[in-house]
Residue, then its C-alpha position, 0 to 999 in steps of 0.5 A: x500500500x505504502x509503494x502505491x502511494x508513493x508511485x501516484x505521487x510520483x505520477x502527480x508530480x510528473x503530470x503537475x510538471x508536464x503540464x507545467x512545461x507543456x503551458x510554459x514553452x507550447x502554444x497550448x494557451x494561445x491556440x489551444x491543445x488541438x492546435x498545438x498536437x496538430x503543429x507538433x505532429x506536422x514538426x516531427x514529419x518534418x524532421x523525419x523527412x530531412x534527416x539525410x540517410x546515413x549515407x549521404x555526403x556530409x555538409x561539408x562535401x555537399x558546400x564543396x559540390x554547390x560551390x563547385x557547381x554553383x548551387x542548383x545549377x548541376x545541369x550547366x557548366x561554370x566558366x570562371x565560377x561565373x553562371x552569368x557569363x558562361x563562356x564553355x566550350x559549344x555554348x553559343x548566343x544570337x542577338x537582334x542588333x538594331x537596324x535588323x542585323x543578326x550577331x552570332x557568338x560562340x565559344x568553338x573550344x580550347x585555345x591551342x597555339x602548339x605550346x603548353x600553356x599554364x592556363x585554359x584560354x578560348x576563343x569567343x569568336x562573334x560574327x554579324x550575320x550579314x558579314x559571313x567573311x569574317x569572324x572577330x576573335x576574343x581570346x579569354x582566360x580564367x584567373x581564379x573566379x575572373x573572366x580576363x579579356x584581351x579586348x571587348x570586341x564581342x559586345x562591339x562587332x557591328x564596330x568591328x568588321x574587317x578587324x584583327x585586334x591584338x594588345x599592344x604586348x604578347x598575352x596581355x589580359x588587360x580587362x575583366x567581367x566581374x565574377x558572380x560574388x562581385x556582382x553586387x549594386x554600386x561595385x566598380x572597378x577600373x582597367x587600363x590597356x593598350x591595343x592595336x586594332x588592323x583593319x582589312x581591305x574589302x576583301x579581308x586579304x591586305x591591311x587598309x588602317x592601323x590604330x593603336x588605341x590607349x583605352x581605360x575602362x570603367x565598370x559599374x554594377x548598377x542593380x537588379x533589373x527584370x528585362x524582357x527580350x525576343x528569347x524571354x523574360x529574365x531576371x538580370x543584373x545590369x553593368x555599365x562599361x564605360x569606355x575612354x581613350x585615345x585612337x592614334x590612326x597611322x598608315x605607311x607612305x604607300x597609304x597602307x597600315x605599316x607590315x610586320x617588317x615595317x616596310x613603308x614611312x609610317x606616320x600618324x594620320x589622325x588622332x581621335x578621342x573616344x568617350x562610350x558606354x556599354x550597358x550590359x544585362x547578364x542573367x544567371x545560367x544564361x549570359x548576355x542577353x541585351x547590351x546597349x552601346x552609346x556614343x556620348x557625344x553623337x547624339x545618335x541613339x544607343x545600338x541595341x542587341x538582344x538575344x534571341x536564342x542561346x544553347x548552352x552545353x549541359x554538365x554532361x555535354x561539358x565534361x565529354x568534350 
């Protein structure tokens, strides 16, 4: 009898004390028993439900992997860690260009020049339809997270027929696009290069004009903005290039640019300022998707380009080439 009473009592207790805590640190009181066993069942399939098997990665494999590939993004490649200027091997792009022409940009592959090198280096080659003769070539190169380029002429072909740029020194990589970590509002940067763009005759068989060009860029992220293009609707970060310099033209006395071997007098026949700016729109996975190119002093409207279709090779696509 003695052992009975002291087991109630300790049952007493016990339920005086669950009641206690269940008063304490539930939300019977505000919404009632009902209420809070219903919230408690729901909360239990929930942890059932995310408890990872035992045989899944663990968290910090799992960090690795989503930064390697960028989160979600395991159907598409990354190129410099960069989802907004996936710049691999078989990705292409076509843009309307005011004025009703059609650009095509792609990247063919690997940069091979029959030398080993420390670093992967690619062609983005872009051409305006309506121009089959000619292809206008930018080589780029991963730096760490970095997209390094030796010029700027894919966002600027219209501009660029008939045209072989090259830095003024051997594999200089004087300019950038920011990687994704860096695309926050009011980022800037500022680059200094030097380059020698070669203009063809008609036939694209001899040189016509040689400019040499002193160019600073200055780049600035201007936000997030939602834009819709022939290829869809896309949430977009906005960039603004800002382009400044000075072009020296120079030709040889034949009037013809100076060759290789500096046949000819060459003298300067002209030097001109350049003051543009290139507004950029990247979205994630997919790239450029509009550009707007304005010559300040004109008064000419900004040249648009938007796309109107991509194919971006998938992980597999990639990783098999």
């Amino acid at each position: 009898m003695q052992v009975k009473s002291i087991t109630n009592l300790f049952l007493l207790l016990f339920a005086a004390g669950a009641l206690w805590l269940l008063f304490k640190y539930t939300n019977v009181p505000s919404v009632g028993i009902k209420e809070s066993f219903n919230e408690g069942i729901q909360n239990v399939k929930r942890i059932i439900q995310d408890h990872p098997p035992e045989d899944q990665m663990s968290e910090v494999e799992k960090g690795k992997l989503s930064k390697k590939l960028g989160g979600a993004r395991d159907v598409t490649p990354l190129y410099c860690q960069s989802a907004y200027f996936p710049f691999t091997p078989g990705a292409n792009w076509s843009y309307q260009v005011t004025g009703g022409d059609v650009i095509k940009i792609g990247v063919p592959g690997l940069y091979q020049n029959g030398t080993e090198q420390k670093e992967e280096k690619y062609f983005l080659d872009g051409r305006l339809v309506s121009r089959e003769g000619w292809t206008n070539r930018t080589i780029t190169v991963c730096q760490g997270n970095k997209i390094r380029l030796t010029d700027f002429n894919f966002l600027l072909i219209f501009e660029r027929d008939r045209t072989v740029t090259t830095p003024c020194s051997e594999n200089q990589y004087g300019f950038s696009l920011p990687a994704d970590d860096y695309l926050v509002r009011d980022n800037a940067w500022s680059e200094k290069g030097c380059l020698i763009h070669t203009i063809l005759n008609q036939d694209y068989q001899g040189k016509e004009t040689e400019i040499k060009e002193d160019l600073e860029v200055k780049g600035r992220v201007l936000g997030r903005e939602n834009i819709t293009v022939p290829a869809g609707n896309f949430d977009s970060v906005k960039i603004e290039l800002s382009f400044s310099g000075r072009q020296e033209l120079r030709q040889n006395s034949a009037g013809q640019a100076p060759n290789q071997n500096g046949a000819g007098q060459e003298f300067s026949v002209g030097i001109k300022r350049m003051d543009s700016v290139v507004d950029i729109w990247a979205a994630p996975g997919v790239g450029i998707v509009k550009t707007a190119y304005t010559e300040k002093e004109s008064g000419k409207p900004p040249v648009l380009q938007e796309l109107t279709g991509f194919q971006i090779p998938t992980e597999k696509e990639y990783k098999s080439k």
